[in-house]
N, C-alpha and C positions, 0 to 999 in steps of 0.2 A: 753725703754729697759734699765735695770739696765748696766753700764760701758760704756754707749754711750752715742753719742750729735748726731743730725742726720748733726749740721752744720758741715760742714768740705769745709777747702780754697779750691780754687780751681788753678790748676797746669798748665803750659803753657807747651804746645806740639813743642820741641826742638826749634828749631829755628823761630817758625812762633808767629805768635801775637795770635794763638789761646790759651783761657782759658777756662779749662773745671774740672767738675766736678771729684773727684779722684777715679771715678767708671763708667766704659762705660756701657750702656744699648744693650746689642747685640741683634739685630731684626733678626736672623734666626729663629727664632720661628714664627714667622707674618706669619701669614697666613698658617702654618704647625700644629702647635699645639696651635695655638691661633689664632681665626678667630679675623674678624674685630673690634666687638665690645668689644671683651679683649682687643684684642692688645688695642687699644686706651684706656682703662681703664687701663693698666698698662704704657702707654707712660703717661699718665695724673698727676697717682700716683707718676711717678716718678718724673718728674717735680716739682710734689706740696713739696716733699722732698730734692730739690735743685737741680739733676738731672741735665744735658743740652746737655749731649751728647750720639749719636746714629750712633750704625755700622751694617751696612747691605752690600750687594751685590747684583750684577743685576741675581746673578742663585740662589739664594732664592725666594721660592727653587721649583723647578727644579724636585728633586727628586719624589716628593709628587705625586702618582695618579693623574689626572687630571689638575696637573701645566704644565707651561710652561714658568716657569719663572720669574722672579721680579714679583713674589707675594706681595715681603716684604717690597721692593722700594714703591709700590703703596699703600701700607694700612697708611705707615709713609707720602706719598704725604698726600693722603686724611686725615691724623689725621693734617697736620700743615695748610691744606690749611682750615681745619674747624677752626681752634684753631688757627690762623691769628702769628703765635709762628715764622714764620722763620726767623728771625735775633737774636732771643734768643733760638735758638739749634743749635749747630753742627754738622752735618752729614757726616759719613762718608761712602762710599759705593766704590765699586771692581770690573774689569774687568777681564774676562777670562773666565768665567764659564758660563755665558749664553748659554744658545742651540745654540741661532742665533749668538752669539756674540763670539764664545771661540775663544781663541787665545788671545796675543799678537802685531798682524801684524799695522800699523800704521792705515791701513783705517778701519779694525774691530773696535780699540780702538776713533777711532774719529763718528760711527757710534753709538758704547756702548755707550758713555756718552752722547750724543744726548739723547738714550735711556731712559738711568736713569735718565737726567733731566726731560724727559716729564714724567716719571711715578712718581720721585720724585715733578713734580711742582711746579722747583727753576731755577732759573739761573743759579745758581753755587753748586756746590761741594763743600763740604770744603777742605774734607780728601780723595783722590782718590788713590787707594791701586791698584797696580798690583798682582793680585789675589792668582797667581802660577806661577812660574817661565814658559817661553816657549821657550827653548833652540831654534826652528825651526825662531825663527826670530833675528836678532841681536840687540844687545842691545842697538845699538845707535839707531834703530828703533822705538823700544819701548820709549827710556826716550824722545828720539824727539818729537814722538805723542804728551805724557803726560804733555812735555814741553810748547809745542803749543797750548795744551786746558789751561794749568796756563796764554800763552800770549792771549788768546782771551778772559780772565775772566771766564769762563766754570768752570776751578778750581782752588781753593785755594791754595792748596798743595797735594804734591805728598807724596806717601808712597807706601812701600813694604809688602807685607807678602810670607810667605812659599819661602821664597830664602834662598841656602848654604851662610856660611862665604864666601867661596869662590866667589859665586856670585855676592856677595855684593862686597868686593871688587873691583871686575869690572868694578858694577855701577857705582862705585865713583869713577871709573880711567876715565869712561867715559863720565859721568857727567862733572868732572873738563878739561877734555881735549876738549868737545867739549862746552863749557858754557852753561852748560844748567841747567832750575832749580830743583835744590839739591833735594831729600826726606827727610824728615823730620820726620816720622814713621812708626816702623816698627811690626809687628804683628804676634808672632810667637806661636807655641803650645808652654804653660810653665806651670807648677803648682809645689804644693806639689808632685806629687807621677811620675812626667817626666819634668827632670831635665835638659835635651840635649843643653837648651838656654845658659846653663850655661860655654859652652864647644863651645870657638866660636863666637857665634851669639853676644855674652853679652858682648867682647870685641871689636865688631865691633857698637853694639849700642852707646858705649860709646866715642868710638872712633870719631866718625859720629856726635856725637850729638842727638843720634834717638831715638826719644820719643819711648818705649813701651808699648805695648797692648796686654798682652797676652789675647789667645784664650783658649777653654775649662780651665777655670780658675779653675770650679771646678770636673776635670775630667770625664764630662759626668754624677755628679750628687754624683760620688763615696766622693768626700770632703765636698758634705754639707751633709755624714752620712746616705743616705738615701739607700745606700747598704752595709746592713753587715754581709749576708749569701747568700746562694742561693736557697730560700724561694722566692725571689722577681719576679714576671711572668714578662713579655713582655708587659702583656696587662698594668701593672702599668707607665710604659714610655718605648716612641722608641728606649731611650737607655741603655736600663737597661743592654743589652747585652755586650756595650762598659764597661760599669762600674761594671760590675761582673769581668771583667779584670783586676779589683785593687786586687779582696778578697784573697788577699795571706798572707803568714805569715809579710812582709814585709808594704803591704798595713792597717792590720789589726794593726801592730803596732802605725803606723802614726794614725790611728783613737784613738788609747788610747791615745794619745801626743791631738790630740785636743781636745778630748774629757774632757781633766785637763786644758788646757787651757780657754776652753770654761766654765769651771765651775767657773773658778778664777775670769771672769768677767762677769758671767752670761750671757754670748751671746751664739749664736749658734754654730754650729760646722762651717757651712759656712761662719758666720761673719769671725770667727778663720779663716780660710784655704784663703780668699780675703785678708783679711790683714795680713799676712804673705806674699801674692804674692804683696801686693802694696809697703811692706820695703825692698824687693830685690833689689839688685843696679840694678839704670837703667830701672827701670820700674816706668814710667806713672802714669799708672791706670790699672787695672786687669779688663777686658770685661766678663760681666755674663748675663744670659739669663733668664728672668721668664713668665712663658706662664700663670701665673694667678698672682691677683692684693696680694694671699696671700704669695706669695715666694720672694715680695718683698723687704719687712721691711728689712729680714736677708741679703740679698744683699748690701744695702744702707747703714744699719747700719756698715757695714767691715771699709765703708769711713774713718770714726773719731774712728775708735778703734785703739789704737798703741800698741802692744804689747811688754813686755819688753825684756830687749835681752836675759837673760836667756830663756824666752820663746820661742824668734825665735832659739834660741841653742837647746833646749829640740826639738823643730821640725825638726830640719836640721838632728839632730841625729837617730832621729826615719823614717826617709825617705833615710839615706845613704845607 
C-alpha cells in the first residue's frame, strides 16, 4: 500500500521489559464473529506482518447466544498451543466480567486467572487488566490479589482499564503505601470522535508512567468510514447501531478531515483514524479488532504511517 512500510519498531509498555508491536490485535471478536478457524487465520496474518501482541478477557464473550465465556481466551490457547508461538506473543487478558468469575474480591481474582491460564494454556499472563472498577471490594484487596499472582509468576504485570482519575489515584496511593507491584497499563475508551481520555485519565497515564491502549479505536467501525448514512442494516455488523452514533454533523465532518488525509497518502480512512490515535500523547498503541484476514492490512498498515502535524491539526479541529 502506497505511503506505508508494514515494518514499524516496536514500543516498550511503561515500566515492564515488555516490547510489542505499535498496534494491539483485540480478540473480542474470537469466537463472536470469528469462529475458530478465522480467528487463527487472522492471529497468523497478523503475526506474518510483524504483529505480537494480543488482548482478550476471560468474559469474551459472554454475551453471545450459547457462550459462557472465555470463548476468546481458548480459541488464542488453541492458536499458540498449535503454532508452538508462546514466548513470541504477548497476551494480555481481564478479570471481572466472567459469569463465574465477576467481581474484584481477592479469592474470585485468584480463581479467574487459574481460569484464563488453563483456557489460555500458559503459565503466565503477561498483561493482566482489572477489567471494571469494583467499588464493593477495597482496593488494597484487589491490587493485593493481583500482586500475589505477579509474586507467584502467574503474572507479568498488572494493568487497569475502565477506572476514574480519581480511582486511579487511589491506586497508586495504595499501591506505594502498601508495596505492592505498580500497573504498568492502562486501557481506556479513546478515539477520534470520544475524546474523555483527554480530560483526566491522560494526565494520570503520564503521570504513572502508563502505557496506553485505547479500546474501540475505531469507534465501533464509524472511523474506518464504513458508516456514513443510515442505509447500513444490522444484519451488515453487530454494531452498526453503536456506530450510526457518530452520523452527526460533527461526526460527518471528521470523516471529510480523513477522508483528505487518507487521499494524501493513499491509505484508508482507518489506517488515518489508528494513526492519529498512536501520535496522542501517551499512548502505546491503539487496540483494533478484525473478524476477517481481509480488514487486516488497513489495521497493520496505521503501524508505520506518521502523519504530519498539520494533519493531526486538520483532525483535532474537525472532531472539536
Amino acid at each position: 500500500m502506497a505511503g506505508t512500510s508494514l515494518s514499524a519498531t516496536t514500543t516498550r509498555i511503561g515500566d515492564s521489559d515488555l516490547e510489542v508491536f505499535p498496534l494491539v490485535l483485540g480478540g473480542n471478536v474470537f469466537g463472536w464473529t470469528a469462529d475458530e478457524p478465522t480467528s487463527f487465520d487472522v492471529l497468523d496474518s497478523f503475526v506474518e506482518a510483524g504483529g505480537n501482541f494480543v488482548d482478550t478477557a476471560d468474559g469474551y464473550s459472554a454475551w453471545v447466544p450459547g457462550n459462557t465465556g472465555g470463548e476468546s481466551e481458548t480459541i488464542i490457547g488453541n492458536w499458540v498451543s498449535a503454532r508452538g508461538n508462546r514466548d513470541d506473543v504477548v497476551i494480555a487478558t481481564k478479570v471481572s466480567t466472567h459469569p463465574q468469575f465477576a467481581g474484584l474480591a481477592a479469592d474470585n481474582i485468584r480463581l479467574a486467572a487459574d481460569a484464563s491460564l488453563a483456557r489460555l494454556r500458559t503459565d503466565h499472563i503477561d498483561l493482566y487488566y482489572a477489567h471494571f472498577d469494583d467499588a464493593s471490594v477495597p482496593l488494597e484487596e484487589t491490587i493485593g490479589a493481583l500482586s500475589e499472582l505477579v509474586d507467584a509468576g502467574k503474572v507479568r504485570y498488572i494493568a487497569i482499564s475502565n477506572y476514574s482519575p480519581e480511582r486511579i489515584d487511589e491506586w497508586f496511593d495504595v499501591t506505594a503505601a502498601n508495596g505492592l507491584h505498580r500497573a504498568v497499563a492502562l486501557q481506556p475508551h479513546y478515539n477520534l470522535v470520544h475524546r474523555d481520555f483527554e480530560h483526566g485519565l491522560r494526565e494520570r497515564a503520564a503521570r504513572e508512567n502508563l502505557a496506553v491502549f485505547p479500546y474501540f479505536s475505531l469507534a465501533k467501525g464509524f472511523l474506518a468510514g464504513k458508516y456514513r448514512d443510515d442505509t447500513v442494516s444490522d444484519s451488515d455488523s453487530p454494531r452498526a447501531d453503536g456506530a450510526r452514533a457518530y452520523l452527526d454533523e460533527r461526526g460527518l465532518r471528521v470523516l471529510g478531515a480523513l477522508d483528505a488525509v487518507a487521499a494524501a497518502h493513499d491509505v484508508s480512512v482507518a489506517s488515518v483514524s489508528l494513526a492519529w490515535l498512536r501520535q496522542q500523547p501517551t499512548i502505546t498503541a491503539p487496540l483494533a479488532s478484525a473478524r476477517t484476514v481481509e480488514q487486516l492490512p488497513d489495521l497493520v498498515a496505521s503501524a508505520a504511517l506518521t502523519l504530519t502535524d498539520a494533519e493531526l491539526a486538520s483532525l483535532d479541529a474537525a472532531s472539536a
